[in-house]
C-alpha positions in Angstrom: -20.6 3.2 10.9 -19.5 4.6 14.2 -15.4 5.2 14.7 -15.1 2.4 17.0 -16.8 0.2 14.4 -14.9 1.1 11.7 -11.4 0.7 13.7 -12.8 -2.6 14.6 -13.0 -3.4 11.2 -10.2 -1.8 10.1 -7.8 -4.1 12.7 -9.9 -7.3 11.7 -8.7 -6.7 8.0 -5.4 -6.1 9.2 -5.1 -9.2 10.8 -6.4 -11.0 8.2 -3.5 -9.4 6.0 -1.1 -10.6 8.3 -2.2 -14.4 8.4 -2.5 -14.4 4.5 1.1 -12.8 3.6 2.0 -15.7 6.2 0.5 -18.4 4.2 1.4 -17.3 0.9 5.5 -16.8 2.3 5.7 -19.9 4.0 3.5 -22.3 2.5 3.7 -21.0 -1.1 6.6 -19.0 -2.3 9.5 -20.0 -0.1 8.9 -23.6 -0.7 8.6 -22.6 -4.8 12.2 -20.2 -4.8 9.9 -17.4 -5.3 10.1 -13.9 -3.8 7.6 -11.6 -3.2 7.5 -8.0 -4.1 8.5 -5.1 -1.5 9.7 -5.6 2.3 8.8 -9.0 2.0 10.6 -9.8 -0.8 14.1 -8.1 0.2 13.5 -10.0 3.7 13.1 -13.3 1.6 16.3 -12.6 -0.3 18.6 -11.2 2.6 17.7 -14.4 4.8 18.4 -17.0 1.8 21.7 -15.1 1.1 22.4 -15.5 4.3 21.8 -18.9 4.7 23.4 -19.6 0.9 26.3 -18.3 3.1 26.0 -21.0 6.1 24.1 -18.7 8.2 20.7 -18.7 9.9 18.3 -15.7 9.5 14.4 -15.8 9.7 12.2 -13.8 7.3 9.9 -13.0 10.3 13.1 -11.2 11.8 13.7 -9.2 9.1 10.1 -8.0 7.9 10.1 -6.6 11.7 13.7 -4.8 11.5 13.2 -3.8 7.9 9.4 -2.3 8.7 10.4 -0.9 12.3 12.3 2.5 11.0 9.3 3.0 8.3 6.6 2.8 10.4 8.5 5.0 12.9 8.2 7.9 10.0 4.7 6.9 8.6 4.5 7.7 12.6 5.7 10.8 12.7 5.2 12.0 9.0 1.9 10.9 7.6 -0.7 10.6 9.9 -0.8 8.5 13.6 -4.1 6.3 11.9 -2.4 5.2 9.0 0.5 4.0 11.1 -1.4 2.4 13.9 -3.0 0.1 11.1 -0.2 -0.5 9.3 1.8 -1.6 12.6 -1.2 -4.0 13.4 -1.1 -5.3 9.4 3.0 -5.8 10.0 2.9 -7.2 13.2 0.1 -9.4 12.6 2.4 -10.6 9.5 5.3 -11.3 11.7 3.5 -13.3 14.5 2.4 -15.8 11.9 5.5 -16.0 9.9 6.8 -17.0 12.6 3.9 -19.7 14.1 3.0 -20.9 10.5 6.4 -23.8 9.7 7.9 -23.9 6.2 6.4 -27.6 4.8 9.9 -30.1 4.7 8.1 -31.1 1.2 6.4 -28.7 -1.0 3.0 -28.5 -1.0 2.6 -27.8 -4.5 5.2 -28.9 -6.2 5.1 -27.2 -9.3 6.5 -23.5 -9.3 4.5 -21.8 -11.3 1.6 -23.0 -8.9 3.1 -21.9 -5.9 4.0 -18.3 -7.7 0.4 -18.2 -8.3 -1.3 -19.0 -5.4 1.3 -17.4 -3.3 1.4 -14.2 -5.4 -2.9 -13.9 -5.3 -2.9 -14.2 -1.3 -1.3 -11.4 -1.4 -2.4 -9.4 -3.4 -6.0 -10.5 -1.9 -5.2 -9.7 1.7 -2.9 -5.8 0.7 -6.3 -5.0 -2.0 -8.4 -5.5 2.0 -6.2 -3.4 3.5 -6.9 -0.5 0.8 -10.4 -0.7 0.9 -10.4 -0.1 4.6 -7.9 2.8 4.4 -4.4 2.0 5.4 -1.1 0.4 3.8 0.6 -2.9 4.7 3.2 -0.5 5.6 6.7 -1.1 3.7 7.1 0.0 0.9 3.9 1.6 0.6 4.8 4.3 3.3 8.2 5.0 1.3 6.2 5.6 -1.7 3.9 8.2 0.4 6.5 10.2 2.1 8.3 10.3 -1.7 4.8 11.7 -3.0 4.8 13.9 -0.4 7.9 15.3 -0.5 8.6 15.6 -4.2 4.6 16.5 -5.1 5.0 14.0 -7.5 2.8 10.5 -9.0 5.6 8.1 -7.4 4.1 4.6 -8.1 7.4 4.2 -10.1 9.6 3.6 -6.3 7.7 0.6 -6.2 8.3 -0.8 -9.6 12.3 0.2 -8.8 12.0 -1.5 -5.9 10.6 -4.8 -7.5 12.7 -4.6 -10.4 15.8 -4.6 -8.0 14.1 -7.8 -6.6 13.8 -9.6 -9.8 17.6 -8.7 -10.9 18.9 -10.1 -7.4 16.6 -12.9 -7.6 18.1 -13.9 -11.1 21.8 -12.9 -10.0 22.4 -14.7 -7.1 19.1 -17.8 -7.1 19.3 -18.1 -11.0 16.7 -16.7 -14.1 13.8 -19.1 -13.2 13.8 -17.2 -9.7 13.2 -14.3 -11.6 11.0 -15.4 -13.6 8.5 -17.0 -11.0 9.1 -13.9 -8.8 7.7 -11.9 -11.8 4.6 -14.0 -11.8 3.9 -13.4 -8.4 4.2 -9.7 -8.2 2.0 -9.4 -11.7 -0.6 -11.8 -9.8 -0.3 -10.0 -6.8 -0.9 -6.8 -8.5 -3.8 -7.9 -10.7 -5.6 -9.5 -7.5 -4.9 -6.0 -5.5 -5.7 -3.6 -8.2 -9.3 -6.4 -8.8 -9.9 -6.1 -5.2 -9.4 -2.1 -4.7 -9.6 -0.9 -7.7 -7.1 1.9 -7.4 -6.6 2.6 -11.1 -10.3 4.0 -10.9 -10.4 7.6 -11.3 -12.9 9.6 -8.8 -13.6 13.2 -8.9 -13.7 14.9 -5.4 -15.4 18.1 -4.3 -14.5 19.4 -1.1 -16.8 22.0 0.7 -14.5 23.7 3.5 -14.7 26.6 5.5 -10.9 26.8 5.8 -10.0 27.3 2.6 -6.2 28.5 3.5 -4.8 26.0 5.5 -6.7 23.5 2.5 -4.9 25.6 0.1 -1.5 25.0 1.6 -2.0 21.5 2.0 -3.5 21.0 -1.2 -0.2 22.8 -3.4 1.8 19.6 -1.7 -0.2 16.9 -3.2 0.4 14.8 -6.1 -2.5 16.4 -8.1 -3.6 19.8 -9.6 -6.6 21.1 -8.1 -9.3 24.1 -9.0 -11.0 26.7 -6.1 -14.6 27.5 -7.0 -16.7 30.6 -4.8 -20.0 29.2 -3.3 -22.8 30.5 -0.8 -24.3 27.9 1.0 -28.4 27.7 0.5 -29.4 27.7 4.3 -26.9 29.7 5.9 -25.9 32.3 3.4 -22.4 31.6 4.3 -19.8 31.7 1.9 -17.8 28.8 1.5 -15.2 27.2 -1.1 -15.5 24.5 -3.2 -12.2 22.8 -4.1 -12.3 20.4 -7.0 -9.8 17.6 -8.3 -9.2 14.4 -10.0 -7.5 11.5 -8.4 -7.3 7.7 -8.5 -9.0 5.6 -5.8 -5.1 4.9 -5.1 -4.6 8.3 -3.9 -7.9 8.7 -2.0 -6.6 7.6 1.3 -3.7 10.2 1.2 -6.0 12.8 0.1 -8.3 11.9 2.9 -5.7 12.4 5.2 -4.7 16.1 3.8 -8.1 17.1 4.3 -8.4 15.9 7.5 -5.2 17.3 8.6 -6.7 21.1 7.4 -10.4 21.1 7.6 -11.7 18.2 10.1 -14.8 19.7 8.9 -14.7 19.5 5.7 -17.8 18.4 3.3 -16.3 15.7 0.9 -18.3 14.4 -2.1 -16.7 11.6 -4.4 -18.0 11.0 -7.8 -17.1 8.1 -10.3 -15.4 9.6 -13.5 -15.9 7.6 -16.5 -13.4 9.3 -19.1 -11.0 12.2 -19.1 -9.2 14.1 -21.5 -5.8 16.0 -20.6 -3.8 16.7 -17.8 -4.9 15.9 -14.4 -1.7 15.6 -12.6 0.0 18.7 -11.5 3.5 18.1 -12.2 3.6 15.9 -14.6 
């Protein structure tokens, strides 16, 4: 599949992202009292504390102020692709947040429902947005930079993040907020991980001619990785062979360090059906 293609689809996705958060806020979880995990779910609280308060705030508002400095980073300190996606997956979002109205009457008026089908839309249209290779921004680019500046596994930021949700949820909504926002971030989740299947772990073997700058790079991921000597068959030139282990979570970021150090670079990925030990380099 050519670039253009592939960007095609990649915006396509995107916006499909954008119309199904839409759906599942407006039509789903805001009529059930049920908040959504990340960005979208602080926007849902601030704007009902704000209107528990007599005032007048619009989700769609704040998922665009809340996104706008973190996709100004992802930006300027991950990679121009993954933020031009992500933009188009926010924005996208935000345009039909704001077209698609808030039903005066539920339309499903039990809770646990509207957790459910709220929380698998989702989770359906982030798990797109993975297999095509960029984040719904949010939260998602915090827990990048994190990984990238610590060297770290930092899936925990998100779970902090949601947790934090929950607790407000129950504080100031009451426990049965709480509890229908925990359905819909573990349906969410399951739906996403179903879709992408980012718990999978892949083995990848890069071939590079640059094996310095790859190096560098490489000592700033997330995971441990081993250098191997090879000759290539036809050429007789030598040539490293880089080796690690990652999840297909963590395949997009590594694509992007790669990219960033070898655009030339040889990449194979292989499914890996069990491991034993340590694959993670600072853990």
């Amino acid at each position: 599949m050519t670039d253009l293609k592939m960007s095609s689809k990649r915006i396509v996705v995107a916006m499909i992202y954008g119309f199904l958060a839409a759906v599942s806020v407006n039509l789903f979880l805001i009529p059930a009292k049920t908040y959504s995990s990340g960005v979208t779910g602080v926007a849902q609280l601030l704007t009902a504390l704000v209107s528990h308060l007599g005032g007048s705030l619009s989700v769609a508002a704040l998922v665009f102020i809340l996104n706008v400095p973190l996709l100004v980073l992802a930006w300027f300190k991950i990679n121009h692709q993954y933020a031009v996606f992500s933009i188009v997956a926010v924005f996208t979002s935000v345009i039909f947040l704001k077209i698609i109205p808030v039903p005066v009457q539920p339309i499903i008026t039990e809770r646990f429902a509207g957790a459910l089908f709220g929380g698998a839309l989702i989770g359906l249209g982030v798990g797109l947005c993975f297999r095509a290779g960029f984040s719904t921004g949010g939260t998602d680019v915090i827990v990048t930079l994190v990984g990238r500046l610590t060297g770290k596994r930092v899936g925990a930021v998100n779970n902090v993040i949601n947790g934090m949700i929950i607790l407000a949820a129950g504080i100031f909504f009451g426990w049965g907020a709480a509890l229908y926002s925990i359905v819909e971030i573990f349906v969410s989740s399951l739906l996403m991980d179903y879709i992408y299947t980012q718990q999978q772990k892949v083995t990848v073997t890069i071939f590079t001619k640059q094996p310095e700058a790859l190096k560098k790079r490489m000592r700033e991921f997330i995971h441990g990785a081993t250098e191997l000597d090879g000759t290539g068959l036809y050429t007789n030139q030598e040539t490293s062979v880089i080796m690690t282990v990652v999840s297909k979570y963590d395949l997009t970021a590594l694509k992007l360090v790669v990219q960033d150090a070898d655009p030339n670079a040889f990449v194979n990925i292989q499914s890996t059906m069990n491991l034993w030990g340590r694959f993670e380099s600072n853990e």
